[in-house]
N, C-alpha and C positions, 0 to 999 in steps of 0.2 A: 717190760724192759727186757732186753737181748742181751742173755747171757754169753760170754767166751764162747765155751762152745758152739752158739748159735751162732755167733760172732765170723769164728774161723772158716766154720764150714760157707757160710757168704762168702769169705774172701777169696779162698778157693775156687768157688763157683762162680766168683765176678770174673775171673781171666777165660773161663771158658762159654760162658751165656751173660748177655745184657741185665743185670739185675730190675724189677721193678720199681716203681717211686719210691712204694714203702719199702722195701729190703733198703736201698738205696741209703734212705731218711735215718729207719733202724738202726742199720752200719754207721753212718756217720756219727750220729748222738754218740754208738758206744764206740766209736774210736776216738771220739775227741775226749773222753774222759777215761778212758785204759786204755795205757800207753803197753804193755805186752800186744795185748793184740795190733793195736797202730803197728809195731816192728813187725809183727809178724806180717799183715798185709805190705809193709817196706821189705821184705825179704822173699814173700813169692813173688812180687812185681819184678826183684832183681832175681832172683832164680829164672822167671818165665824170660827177663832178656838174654841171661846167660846163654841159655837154650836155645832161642833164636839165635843168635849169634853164632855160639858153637855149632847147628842145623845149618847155619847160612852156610859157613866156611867150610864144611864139609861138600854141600854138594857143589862148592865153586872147585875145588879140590880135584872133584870124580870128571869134570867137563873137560 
């Protein structure tokens, strides 16, 4: 069973590399039953867009 910690550090690491089946399966089980971590993978998703965003608008800006 995949602890928070282990938990987190997946979630983190799914925005920048493809995770595997099992991490994949792992994460899901423990997000569907601890709902802190579920926010917290809903909170880098919206950080990583913010960032995109704020990134895009900037270099439309400099052109």
């Amino acid at each position: 069973m995949m602890n928070c910690k282990q938990a987190t550090q997946l979630l983190s690491e799914k925005l920048d590399r493809p995770l595997s089946t099992k991490e994949k399966v792992s994460l899901g089980i423990h997000t569907t039953m601890c709902a802190p971590c579920r926010q917290f993978g809903l909170q880098m998703e919206e950080l990583r867009d913010i960032s995109k965003h704020y990134t895009k608008g900037n270099t439309e800006k400099e052109k």
